[in-house]
N, C-alpha and C positions, 0 to 999 in steps of 0.2 A: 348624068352620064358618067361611066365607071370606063376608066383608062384600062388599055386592054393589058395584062400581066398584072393590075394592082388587084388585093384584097379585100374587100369588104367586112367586116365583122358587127352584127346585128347585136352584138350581147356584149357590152364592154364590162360589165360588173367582172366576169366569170374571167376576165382577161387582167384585169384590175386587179384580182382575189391571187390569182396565181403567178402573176407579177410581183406581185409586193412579198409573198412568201418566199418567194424566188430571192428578191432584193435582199431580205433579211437574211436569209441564209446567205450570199455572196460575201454580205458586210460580215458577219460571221468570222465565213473562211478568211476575208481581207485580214483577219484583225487575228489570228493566230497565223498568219503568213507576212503581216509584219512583227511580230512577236520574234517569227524566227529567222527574218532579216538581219533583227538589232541583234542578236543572241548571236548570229556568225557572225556579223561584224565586229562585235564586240570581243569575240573569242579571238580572232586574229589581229587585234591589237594590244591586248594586254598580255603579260609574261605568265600568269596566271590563268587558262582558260578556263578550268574546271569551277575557280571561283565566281566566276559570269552568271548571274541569274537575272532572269527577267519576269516581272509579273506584271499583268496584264489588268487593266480595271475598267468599268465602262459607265461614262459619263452620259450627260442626255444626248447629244449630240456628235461625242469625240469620243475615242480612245487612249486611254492611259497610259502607257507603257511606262516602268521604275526601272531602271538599271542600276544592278548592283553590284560593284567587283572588290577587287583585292583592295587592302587601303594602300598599298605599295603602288598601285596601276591604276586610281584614280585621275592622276596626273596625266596619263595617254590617253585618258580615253576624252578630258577634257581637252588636253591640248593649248597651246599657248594662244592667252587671252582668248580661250572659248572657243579656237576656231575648230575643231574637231566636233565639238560638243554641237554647235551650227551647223556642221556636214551635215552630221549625223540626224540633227531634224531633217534636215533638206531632205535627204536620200527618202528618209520614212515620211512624210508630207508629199513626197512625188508617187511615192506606190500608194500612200492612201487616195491620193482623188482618185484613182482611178474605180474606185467605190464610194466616191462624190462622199470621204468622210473627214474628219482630220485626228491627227493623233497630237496626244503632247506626249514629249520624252522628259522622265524626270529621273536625273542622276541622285542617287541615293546615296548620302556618306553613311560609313556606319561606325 
């Protein structure tokens, strides 16, 4: 017996198939949309924006993100005893579930 307004689908492969292509592409876009979360966040704390770069790597199950800035504006963007650098996962760990993925943020000295 089929509830009256619910759907039926006879062919779950073909649903499965475009589903999952769907998903990949979403994690995708997620993962150059947190790319350029950390990149504005980042630009508005340091005295250097234009120095801010970010690259993006992709692991088997997680996202990469390297942040790289001024060696003068290192110190803001970590923050005393790490606690900016902690935000800063937070903030990018809350916009990734929302595409069931996780990121790691890795501050870059250079």
């Amino acid at each position: 017996m089929v509830e009256e307004g619910s759907e039926t689908n006879t062919d779950r492969s073909q649903a499965d198939e475009a589903g999952g292509v769907a998903e990949l592409d979403a994690i995708k876009s997620q993962g150059t949309a947190l790319k350029g979360l950390l990149e504005f966040i980042a630009q508005k704390l340091v005295t250097k924006p234009d120095a801010v770069h970010v690259t993006e790597s992709e692991s088997d199950d997680s996202s990469i993100l390297e942040l790289r800035v001024d060696k003068n504006d290192l110190g803001r963007v970590i923050g005393k005893q790490g606690r900016t650098a902690k935000s800063l996962r937070t903030l990018l760990n809350a916009a990734a579930s929302r595409a069931n993925t996780k990121v790691i943020l890795e501050i870059i000295e250079d």
